[in-house]
C-alpha positions in Angstrom: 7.8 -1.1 0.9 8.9 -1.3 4.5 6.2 -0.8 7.3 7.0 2.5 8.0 6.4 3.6 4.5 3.1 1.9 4.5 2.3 3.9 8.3 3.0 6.8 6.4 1.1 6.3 2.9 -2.0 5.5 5.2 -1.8 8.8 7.5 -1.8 10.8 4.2 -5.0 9.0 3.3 -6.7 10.9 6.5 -7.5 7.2 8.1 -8.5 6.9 11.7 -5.4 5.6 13.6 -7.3 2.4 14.7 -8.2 1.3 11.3 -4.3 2.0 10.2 -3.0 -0.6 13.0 -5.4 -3.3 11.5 -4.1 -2.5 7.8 -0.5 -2.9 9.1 -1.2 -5.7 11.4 -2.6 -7.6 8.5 0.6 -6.5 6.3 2.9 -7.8 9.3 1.0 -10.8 9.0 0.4 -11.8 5.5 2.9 -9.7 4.0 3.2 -6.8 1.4 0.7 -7.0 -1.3 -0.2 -3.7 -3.2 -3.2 -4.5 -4.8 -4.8 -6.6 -2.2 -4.5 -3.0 -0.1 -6.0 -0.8 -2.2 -8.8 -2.7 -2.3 -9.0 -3.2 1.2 -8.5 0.8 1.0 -11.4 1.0 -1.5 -13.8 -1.1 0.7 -13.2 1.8 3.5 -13.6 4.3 1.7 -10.0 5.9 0.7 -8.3 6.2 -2.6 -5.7 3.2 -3.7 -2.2 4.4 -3.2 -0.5 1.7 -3.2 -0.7 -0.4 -6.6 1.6 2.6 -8.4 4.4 1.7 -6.9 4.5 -1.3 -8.1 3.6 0.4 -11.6 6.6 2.1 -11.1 8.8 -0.8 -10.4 7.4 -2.6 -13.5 8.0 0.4 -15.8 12.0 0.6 -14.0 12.2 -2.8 -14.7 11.4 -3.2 -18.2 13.4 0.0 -19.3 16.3 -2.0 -17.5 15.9 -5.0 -19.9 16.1 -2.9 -22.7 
């Protein structure tokens, strides 16, 4: 996912602008990781978004080696 997507996944959760910028600036910094987000997501408070898109790029993926 590119940062923009992430921005926008995070205003749909409702999150306060402020704690947005530390999610990203920790993504900028360490990099994508789904699940490590959603649980950062689930310590605040909010609903993990972010660990079915990688369910979805598993599913794509093993259809594909079929």
């Amino acid at each position: 996912m590119t940062i923009e997507e992430i921005e926008f996944e995070l205003e749909l959760t409702g999150m306060a602008r402020d704690q947005q910028l530390k999610l990203l600036s920790a993504v900028k910094r360490d990099g994508y990781d789904a699940k490590l987000l959603d649980k950062k997501l689930r310590t605040m408070g909010f609903e993990p978004v972010f660990s079915i898109y990688d369910e979805e790029e598993d599913t794509h993926q093993d259809k594909s080696k079929a």
